[in-house]
N, CA, C and O of each residue as an XYZ file, in Angstrom:
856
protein
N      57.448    317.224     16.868
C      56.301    316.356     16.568
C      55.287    317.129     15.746
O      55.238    318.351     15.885
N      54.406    316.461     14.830
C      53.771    316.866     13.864
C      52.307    317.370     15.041
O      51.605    316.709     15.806
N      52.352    318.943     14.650
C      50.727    319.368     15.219
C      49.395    318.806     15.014
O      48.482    319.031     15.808
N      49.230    317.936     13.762
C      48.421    317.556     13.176
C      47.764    316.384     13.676
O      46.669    315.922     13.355
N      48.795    315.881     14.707
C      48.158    314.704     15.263
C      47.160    314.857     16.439
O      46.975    315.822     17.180
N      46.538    313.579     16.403
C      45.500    313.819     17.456
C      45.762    313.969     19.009
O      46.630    313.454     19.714
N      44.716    314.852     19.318
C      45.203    315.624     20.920
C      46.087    314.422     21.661
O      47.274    314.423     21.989
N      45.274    313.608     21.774
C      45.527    312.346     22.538
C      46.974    311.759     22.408
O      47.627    311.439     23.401
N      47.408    311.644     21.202
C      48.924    311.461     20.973
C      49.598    312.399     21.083
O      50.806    312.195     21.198
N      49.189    313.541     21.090
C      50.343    314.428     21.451
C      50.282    314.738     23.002
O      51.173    315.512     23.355
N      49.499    314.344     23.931
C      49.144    314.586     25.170
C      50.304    313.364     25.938
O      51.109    313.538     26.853
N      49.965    312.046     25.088
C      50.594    310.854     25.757
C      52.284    310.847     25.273
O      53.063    310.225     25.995
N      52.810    311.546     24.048
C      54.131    311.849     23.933
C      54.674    312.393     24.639
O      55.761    312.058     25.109
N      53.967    313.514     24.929
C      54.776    315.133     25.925
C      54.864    314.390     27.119
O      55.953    314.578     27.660
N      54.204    313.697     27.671
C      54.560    312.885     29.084
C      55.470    312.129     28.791
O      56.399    312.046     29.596
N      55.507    311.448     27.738
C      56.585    310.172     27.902
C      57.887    310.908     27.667
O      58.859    310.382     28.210
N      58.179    312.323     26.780
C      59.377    312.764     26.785
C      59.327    313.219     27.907
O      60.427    312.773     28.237
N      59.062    313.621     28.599
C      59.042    314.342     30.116
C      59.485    313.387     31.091
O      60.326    313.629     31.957
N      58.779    312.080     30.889
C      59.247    311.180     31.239
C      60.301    310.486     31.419
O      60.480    309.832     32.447
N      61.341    310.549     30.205
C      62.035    309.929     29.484
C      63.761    310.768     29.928
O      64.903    310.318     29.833
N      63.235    312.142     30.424
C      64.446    313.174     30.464
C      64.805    313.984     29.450
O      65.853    314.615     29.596
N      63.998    314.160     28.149
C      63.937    314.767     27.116
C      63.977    316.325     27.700
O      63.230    316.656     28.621
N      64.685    317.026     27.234
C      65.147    318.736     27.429
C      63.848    319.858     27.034
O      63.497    320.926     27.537
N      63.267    318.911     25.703
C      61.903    319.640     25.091
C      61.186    319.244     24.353
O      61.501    318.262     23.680
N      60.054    319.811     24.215
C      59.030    319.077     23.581
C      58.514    320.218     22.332
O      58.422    321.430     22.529
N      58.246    319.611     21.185
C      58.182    320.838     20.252
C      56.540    320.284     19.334
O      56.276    319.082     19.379
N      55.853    320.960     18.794
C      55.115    320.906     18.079
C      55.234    321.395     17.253
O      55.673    322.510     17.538
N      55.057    321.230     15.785
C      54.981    322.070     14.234
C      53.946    323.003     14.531
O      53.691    323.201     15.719
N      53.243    323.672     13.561
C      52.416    324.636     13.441
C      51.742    324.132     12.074
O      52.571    324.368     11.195
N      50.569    323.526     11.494
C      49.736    322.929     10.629
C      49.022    324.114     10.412
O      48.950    324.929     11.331
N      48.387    324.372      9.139
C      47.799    325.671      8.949
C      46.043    325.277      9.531
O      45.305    326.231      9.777
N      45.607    324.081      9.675
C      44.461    324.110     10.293
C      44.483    323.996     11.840
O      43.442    323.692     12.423
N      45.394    324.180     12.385
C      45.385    323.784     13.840
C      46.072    324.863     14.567
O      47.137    325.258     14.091
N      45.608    325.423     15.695
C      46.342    326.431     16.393
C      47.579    325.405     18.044
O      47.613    324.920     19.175
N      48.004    325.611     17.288
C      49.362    324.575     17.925
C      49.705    325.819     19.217
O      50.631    325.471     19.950
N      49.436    326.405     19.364
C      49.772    327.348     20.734
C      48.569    326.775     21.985
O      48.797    326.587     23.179
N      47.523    326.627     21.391
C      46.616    325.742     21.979
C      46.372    324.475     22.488
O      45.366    324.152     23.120
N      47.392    323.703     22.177
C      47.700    322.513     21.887
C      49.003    322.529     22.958
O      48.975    321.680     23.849
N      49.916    323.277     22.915
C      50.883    323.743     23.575
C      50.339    324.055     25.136
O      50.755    323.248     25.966
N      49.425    325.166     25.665
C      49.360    325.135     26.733
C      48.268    323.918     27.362
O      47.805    324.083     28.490
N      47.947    322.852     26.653
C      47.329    321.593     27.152
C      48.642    321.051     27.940
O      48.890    321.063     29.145
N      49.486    320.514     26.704
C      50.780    319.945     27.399
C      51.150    320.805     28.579
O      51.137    320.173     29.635
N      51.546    322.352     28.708
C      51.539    322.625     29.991
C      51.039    322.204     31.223
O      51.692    322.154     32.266
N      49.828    321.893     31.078
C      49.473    321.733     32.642
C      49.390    320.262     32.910
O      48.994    319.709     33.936
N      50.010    319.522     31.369
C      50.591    317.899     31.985
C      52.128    317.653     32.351
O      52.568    316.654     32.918
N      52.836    318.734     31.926
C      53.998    318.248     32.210
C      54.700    319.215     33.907
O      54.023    319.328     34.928
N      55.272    319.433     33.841
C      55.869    320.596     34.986
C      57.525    321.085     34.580
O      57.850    322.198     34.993
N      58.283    320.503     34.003
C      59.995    321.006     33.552
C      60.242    321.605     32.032
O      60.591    322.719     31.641
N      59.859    320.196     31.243
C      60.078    320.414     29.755
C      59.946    321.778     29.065
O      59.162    322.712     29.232
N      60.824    321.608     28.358
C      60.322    322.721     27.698
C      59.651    322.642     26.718
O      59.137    321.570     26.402
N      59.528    323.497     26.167
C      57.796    323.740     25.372
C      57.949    324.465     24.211
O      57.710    325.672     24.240
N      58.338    323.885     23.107
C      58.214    324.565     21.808
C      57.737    324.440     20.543
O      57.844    323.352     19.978
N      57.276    325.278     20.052
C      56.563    325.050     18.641
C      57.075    325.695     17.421
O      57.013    326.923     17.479
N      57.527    325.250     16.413
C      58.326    325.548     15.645
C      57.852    325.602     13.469
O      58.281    324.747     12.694
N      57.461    326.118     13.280
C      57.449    327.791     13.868
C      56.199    328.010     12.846
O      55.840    327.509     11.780
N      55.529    329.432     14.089
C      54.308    330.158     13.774
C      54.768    331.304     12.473
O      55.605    332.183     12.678
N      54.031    331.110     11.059
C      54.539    331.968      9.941
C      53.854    333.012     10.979
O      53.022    332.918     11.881
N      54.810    334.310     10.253
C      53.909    335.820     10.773
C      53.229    336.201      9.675
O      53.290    337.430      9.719
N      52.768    335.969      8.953
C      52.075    335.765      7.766
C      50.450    335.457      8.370
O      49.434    336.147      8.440
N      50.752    334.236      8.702
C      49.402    333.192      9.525
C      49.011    334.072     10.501
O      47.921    334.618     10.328
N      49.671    334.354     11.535
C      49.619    335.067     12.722
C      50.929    336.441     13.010
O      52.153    336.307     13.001
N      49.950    337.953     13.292
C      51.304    338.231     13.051
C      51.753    337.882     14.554
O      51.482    336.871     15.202
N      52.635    339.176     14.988
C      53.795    339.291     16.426
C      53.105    339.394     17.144
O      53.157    338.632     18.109
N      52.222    340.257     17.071
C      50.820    340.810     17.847
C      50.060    340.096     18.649
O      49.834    340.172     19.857
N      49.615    339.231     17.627
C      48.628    337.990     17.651
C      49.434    337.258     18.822
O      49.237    337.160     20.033
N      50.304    336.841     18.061
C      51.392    335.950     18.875
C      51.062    335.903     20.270
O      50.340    335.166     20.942
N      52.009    337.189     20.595
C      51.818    337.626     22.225
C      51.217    337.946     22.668
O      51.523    338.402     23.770
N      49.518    338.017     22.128
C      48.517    337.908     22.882
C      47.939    336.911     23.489
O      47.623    336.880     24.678
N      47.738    335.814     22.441
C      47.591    334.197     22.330
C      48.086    333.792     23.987
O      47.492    333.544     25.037
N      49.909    333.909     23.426
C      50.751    333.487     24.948
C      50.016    334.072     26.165
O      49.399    333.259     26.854
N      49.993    335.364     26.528
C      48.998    335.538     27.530
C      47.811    335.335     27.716
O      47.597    335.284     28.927
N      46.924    335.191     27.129
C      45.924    334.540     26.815
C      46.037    333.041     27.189
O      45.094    332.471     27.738
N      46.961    332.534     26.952
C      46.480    330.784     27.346
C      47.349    330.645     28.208
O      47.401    329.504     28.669
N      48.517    331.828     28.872
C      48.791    331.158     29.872
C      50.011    330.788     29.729
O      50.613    330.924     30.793
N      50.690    330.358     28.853
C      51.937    329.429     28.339
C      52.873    330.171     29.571
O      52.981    331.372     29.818
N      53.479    329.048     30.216
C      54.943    329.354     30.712
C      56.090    329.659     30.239
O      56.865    328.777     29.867
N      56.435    331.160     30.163
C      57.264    332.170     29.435
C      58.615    331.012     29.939
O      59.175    330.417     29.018
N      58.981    330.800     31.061
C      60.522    329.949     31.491
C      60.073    328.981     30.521
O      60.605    329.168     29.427
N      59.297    328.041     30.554
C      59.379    326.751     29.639
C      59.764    327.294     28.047
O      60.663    326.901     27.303
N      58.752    328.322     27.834
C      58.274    328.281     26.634
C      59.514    328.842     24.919
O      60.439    329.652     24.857
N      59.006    328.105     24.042
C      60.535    328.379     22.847
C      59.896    328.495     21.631
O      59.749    327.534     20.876
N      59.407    329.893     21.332
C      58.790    330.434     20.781
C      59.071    330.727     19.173
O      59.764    331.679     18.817
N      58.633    330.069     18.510
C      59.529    329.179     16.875
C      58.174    330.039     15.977
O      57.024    329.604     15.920
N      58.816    331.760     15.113
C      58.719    332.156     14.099
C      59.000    332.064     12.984
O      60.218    331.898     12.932
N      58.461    332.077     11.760
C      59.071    332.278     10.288
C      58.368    333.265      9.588
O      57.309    333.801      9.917
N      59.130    333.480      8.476
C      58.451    334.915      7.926
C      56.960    334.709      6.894
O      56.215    335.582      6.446
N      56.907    333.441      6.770
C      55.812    333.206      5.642
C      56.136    333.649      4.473
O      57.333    333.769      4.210
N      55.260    333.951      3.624
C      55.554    333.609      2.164
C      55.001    335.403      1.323
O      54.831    335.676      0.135
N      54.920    335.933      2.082
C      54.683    337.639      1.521
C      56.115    338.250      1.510
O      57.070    338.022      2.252
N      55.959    339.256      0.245
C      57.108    340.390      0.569
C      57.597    341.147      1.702
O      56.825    341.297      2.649
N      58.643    341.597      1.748
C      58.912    341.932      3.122
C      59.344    341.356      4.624
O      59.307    341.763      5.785
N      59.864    339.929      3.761
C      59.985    338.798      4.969
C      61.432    339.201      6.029
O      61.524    338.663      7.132
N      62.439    340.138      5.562
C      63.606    339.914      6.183
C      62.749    341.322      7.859
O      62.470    341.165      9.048
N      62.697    342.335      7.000
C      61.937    343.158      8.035
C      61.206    342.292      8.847
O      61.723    342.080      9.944
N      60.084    341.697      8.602
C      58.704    341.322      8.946
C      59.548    340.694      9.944
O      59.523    341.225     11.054
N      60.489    339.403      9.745
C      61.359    338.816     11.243
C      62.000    339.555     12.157
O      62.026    339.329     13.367
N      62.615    340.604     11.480
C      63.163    341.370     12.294
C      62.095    341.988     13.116
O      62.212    341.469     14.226
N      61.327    342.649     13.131
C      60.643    343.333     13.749
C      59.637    342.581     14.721
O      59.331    342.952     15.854
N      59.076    341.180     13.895
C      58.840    340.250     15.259
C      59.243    339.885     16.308
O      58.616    339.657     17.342
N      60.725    339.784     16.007
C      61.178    339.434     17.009
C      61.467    340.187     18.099
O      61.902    339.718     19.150
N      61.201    341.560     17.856
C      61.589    342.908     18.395
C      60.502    342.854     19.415
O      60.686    342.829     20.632
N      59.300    342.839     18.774
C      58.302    343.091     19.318
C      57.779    342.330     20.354
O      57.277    342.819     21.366
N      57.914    340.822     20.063
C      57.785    339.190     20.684
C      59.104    339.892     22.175
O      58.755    339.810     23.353
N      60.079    340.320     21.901
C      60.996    340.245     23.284
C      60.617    341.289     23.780
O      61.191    341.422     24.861
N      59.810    342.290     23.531
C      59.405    343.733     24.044
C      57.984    343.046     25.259
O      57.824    343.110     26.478
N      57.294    342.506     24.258
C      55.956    342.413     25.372
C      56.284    340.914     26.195
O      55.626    340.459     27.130
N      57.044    340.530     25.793
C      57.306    339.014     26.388
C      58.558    338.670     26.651
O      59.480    338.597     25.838
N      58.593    338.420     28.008
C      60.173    337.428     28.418
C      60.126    336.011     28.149
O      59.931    335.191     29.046
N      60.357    335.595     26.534
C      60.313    334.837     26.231
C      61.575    334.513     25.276
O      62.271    335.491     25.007
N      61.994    333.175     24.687
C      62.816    332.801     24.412
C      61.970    332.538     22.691
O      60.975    331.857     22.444
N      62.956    333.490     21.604
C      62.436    333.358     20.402
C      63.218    332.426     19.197
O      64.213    333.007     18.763
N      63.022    331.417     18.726
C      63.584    331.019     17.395
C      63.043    331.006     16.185
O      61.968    330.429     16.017
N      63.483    331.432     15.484
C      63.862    331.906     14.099
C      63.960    330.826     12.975
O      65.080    330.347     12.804
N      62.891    330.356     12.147
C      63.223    329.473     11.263
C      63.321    329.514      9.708
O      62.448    329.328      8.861
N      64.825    329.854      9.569
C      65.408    330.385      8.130
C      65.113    329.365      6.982
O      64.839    328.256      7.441
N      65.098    329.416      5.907
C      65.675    328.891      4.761
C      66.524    329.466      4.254
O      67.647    328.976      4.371
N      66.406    330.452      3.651
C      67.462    331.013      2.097
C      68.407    331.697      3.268
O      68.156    331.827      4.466
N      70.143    332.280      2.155
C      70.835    332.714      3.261
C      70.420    334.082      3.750
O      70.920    334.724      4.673
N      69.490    334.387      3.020
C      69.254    336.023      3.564
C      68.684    335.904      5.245
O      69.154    336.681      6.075
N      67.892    335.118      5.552
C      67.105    334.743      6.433
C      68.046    334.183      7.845
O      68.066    334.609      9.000
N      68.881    332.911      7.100
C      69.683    332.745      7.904
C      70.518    333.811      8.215
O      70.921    333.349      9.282
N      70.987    334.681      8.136
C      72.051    335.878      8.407
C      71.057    336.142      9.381
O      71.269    335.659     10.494
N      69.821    336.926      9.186
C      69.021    337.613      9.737
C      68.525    336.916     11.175
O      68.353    337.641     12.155
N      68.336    335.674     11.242
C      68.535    334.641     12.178
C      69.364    334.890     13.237
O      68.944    335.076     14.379
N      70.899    334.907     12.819
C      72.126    334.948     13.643
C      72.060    336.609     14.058
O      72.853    337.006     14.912
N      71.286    337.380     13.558
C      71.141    338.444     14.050
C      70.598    338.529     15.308
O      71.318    338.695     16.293
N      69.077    338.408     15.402
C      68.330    338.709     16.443
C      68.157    337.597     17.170
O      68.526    337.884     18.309
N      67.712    336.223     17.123
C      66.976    334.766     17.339
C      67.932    334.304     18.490
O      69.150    334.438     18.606
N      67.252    333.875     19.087
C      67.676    333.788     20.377
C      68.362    331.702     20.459
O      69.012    331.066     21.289
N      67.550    331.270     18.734
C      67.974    329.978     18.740
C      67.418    329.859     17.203
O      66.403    330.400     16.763
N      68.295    329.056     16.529
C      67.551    328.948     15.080
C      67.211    327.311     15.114
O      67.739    326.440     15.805
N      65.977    327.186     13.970
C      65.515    325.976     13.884
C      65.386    325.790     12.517
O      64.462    326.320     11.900
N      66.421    324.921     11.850
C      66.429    324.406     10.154
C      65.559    323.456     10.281
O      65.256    322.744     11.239
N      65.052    323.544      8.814
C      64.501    322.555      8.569
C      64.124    321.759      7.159
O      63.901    322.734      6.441
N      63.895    320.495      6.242
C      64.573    319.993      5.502
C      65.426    320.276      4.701
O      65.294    320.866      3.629
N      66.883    319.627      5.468
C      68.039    319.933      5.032
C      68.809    318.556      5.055
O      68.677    317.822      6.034
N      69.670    318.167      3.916
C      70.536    317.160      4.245
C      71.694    317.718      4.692
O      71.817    318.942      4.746
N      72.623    316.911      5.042
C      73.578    317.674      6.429
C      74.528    318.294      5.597
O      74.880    319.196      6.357
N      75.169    318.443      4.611
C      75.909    319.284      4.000
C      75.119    320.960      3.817
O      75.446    322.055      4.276
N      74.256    320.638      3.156
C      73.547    322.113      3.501
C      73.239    322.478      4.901
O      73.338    323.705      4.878
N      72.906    322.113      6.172
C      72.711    322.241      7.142
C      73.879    322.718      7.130
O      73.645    323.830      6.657
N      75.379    322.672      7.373
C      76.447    323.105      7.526
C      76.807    324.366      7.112
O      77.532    325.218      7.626
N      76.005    324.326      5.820
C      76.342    325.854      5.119
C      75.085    326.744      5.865
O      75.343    327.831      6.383
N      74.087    326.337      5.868
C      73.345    327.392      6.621
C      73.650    327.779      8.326
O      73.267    328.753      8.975
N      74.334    326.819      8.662
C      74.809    327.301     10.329
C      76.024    328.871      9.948
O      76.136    330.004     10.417
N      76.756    328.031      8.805
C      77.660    329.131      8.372
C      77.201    330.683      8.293
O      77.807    331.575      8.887
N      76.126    330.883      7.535
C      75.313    331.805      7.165
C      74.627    332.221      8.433
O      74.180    333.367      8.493
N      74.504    331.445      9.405
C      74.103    332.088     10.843
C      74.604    332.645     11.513
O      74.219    333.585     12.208
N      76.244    331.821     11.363
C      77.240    332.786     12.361
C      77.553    334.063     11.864
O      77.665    335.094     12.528
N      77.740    333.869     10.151
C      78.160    335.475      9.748
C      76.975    336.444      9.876
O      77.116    337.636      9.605
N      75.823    335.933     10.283
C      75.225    336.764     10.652
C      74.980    337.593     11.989
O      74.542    338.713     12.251
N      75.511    336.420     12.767
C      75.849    337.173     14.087
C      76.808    337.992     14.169
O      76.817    339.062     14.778
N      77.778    337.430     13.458
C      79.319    337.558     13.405
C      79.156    339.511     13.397
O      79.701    340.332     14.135
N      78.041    339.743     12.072
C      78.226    341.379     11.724
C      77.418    341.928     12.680
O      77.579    343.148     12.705
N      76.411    341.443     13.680
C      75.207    342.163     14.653
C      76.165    342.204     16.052
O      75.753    342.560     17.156
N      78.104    341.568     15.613
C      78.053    341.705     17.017
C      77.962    340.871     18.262
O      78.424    341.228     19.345
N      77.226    339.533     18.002
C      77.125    339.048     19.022
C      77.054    337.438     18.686
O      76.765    337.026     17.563
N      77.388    336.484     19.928
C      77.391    335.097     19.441
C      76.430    334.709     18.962
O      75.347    335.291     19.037
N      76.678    333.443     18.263
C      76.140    332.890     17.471
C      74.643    332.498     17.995
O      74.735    333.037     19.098
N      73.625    332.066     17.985
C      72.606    331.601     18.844
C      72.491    330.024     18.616
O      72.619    329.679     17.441
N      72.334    329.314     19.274
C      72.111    327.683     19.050
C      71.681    327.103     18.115
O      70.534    327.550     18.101
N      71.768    326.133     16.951
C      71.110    325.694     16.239
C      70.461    324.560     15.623
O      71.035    323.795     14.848
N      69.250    324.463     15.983
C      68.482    322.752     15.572
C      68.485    322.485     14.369
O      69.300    323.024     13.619
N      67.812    321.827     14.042
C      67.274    321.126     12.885
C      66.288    319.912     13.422
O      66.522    319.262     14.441
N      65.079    319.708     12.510
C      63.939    319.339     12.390
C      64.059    318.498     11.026
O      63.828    318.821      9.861
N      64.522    317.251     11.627
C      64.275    315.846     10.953
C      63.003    315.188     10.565
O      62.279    315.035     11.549
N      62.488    314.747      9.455
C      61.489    313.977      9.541
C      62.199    312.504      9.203
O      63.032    312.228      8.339
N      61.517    311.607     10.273
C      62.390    310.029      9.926
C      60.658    309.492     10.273
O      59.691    309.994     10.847
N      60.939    308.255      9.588
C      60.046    307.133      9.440
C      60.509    305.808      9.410
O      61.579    305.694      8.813
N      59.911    304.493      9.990
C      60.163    303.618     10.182
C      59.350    302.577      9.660
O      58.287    302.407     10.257
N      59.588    301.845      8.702
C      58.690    300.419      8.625
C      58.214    300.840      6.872
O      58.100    301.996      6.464
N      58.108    300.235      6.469
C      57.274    299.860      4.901
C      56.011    300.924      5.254
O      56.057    301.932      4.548
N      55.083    300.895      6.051
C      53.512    301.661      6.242
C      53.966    302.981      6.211
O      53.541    303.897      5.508
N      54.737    302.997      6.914
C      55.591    304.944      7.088
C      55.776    305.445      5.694
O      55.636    306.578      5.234
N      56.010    304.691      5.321
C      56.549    305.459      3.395
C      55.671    305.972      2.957
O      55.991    307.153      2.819
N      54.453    305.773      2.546
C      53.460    306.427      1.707
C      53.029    308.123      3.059
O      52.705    309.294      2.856
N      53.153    307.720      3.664
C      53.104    309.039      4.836
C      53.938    309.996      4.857
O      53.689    311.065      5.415
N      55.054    309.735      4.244
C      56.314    310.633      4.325
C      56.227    311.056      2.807
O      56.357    312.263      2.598
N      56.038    310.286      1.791
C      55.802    310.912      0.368
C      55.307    311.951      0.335
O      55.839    312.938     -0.173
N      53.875    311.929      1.022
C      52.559    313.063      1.168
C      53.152    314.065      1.746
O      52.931    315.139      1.187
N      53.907    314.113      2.772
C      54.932    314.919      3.458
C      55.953    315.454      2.285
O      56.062    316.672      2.140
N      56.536    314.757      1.634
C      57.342    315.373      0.948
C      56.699    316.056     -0.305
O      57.174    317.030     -0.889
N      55.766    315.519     -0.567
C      55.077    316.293     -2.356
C      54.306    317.467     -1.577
O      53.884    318.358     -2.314
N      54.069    317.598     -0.280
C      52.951    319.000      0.569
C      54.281    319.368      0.302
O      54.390    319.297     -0.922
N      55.497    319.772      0.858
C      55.884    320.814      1.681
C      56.940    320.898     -0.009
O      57.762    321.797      0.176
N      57.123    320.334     -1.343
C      58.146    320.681     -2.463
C      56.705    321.242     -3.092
O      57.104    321.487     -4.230
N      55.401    321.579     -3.100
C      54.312    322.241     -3.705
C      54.554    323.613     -3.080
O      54.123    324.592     -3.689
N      55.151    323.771     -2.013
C      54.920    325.221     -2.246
C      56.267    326.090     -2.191
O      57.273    326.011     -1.484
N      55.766    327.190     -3.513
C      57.591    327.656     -3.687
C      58.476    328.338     -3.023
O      59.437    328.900     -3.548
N      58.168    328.334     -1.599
C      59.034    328.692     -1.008
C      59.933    327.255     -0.207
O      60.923    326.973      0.468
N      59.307    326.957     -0.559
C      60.403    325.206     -0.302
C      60.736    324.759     -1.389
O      61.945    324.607     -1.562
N      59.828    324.405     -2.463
C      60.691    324.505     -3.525
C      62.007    325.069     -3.856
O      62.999    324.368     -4.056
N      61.992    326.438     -3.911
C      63.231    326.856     -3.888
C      64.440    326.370     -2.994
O      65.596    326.230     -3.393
N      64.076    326.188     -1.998
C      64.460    325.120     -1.058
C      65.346    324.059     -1.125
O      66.470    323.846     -0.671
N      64.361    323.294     -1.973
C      65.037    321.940     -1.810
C      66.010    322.568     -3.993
O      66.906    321.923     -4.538
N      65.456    323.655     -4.481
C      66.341    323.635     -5.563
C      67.426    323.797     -5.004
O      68.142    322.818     -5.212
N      68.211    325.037     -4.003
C      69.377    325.124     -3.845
C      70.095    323.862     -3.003
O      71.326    323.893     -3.018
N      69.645    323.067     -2.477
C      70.361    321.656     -1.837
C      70.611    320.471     -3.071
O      71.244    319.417     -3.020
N      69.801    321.136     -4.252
C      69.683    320.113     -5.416
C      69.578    318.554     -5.269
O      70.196    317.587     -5.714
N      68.341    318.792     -4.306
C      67.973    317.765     -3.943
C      66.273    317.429     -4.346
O      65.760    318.161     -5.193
N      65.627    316.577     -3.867
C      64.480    316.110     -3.517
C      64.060    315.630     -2.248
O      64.603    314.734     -1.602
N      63.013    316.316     -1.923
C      62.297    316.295     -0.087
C      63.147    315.091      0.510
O      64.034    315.003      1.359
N      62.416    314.132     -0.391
C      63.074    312.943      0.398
C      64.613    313.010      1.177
O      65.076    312.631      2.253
N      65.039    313.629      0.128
C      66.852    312.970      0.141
C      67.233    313.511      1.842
O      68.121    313.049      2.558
N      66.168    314.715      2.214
C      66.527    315.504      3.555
C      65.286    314.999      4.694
O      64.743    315.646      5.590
N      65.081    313.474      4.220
C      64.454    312.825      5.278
C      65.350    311.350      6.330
O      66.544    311.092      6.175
N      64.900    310.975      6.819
C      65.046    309.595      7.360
C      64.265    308.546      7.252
O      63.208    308.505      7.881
N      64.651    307.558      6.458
C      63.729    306.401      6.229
C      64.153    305.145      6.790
O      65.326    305.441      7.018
N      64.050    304.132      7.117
C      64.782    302.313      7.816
C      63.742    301.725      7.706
O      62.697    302.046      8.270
N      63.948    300.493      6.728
C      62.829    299.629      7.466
C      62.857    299.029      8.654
O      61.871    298.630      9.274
N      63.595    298.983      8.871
C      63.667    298.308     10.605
C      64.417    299.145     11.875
O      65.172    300.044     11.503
N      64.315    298.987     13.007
C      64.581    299.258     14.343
C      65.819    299.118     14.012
O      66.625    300.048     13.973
N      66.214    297.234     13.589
C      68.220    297.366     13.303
C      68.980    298.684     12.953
O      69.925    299.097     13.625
N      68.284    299.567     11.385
C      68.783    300.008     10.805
C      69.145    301.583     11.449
O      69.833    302.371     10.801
């Protein structure tokens, strides 16, 4: 679910998936909003779910930060599914690696890893305890799981689980909402590049229906 939304909807979702038998509950990370904050609210409404936010650039915040934050607010290390990316500076394959080093050193916590390019994904299947793609149409999704396993494949160890983070919309009103969504996240070039190697456009790695039927 998008961080960006108001407390109130994200307060009355996390119950209803909790509700509902949903496994977890995830929040994005918006560069004006501290979504870890937002995160231990839902804690003390739900009691099982799990709890993830996907994913804090270390760029924005580094490892440091991170696992201070978590103790700091409290977050339930068992619930909690702790969703990094490298951000947009040099030095990104290290910079994950070493987060994640650091994130499992001060914290018994559960870390995922959110790749784009294959360098990243390898690096993913290395350390990440779970990877989380994201806009991808499903043929590329396939090739980047690929690029996960051979990355485990050389560190040694199985593969780690892997999501993906759909954006879908419903109804005629949803469209102009998902555009804005798609022209934010193809403006900056590290998605750009992105959506060049799927040789696609944002859209094509969304979900759209006008109706419930569809």
């Amino acid at each position: 679910m998008a961080g960006e939304y108001p407390q109130e909807t994200i307060h009355v979702a996390a119950r209803a998936a909790a509700h509902a038998g949903f496994r977890s509950f995830w929040l994005s990370q918006p560069p004006e909003r501290d979504s870890l904050v937002t995160l231990a609210e839902v804690a003390r409404l739900t009691e099982t779910i799990e709890l993830g936010i996907g994913a804090i650039p270390l760029t924005l915040r580094p490892a440091q930060g991170i696992a201070e934050a978590v103790v700091q607010l409290e977050l339930p290390l068992a619930r909690l599914r702790l969703g990094i990316g490298s951000g947009t500076e040099p030095g990104a394959l290290d910079r994950v690696r070493q987060g994640v080093l650091l994130l499992k050193e001060q914290l018994d916590v559960h870390v995922a890893v959110a790749p784009l390019g294959p360098k990243m994904c390898r690096v993913a299947g290395e350390v990440a305890d779970s990877v989380l793609l994201n806009w991808l149409v499903p043929a590329f999704a396939r090739t980047s799981i690929e690029w996960v396993r051979a990355g485990a494949q050389a560190a040694g160890r199985r593969p780690p689980p892997v999501c993906t983070y759909v954006r879908c919309a419903l109804g005629q009103a949803s469209l102009p909402r998902l555009r804005q969504e798609c022209d934010r996240y193809g403006s900056f070039p590290h998605y750009a590049a992105h959506f060049r190697r799927q040789g696609v456009e944002p859209l094509a790695a969304t979900i759209f229906v006008e109706s419930q039927d569809e």
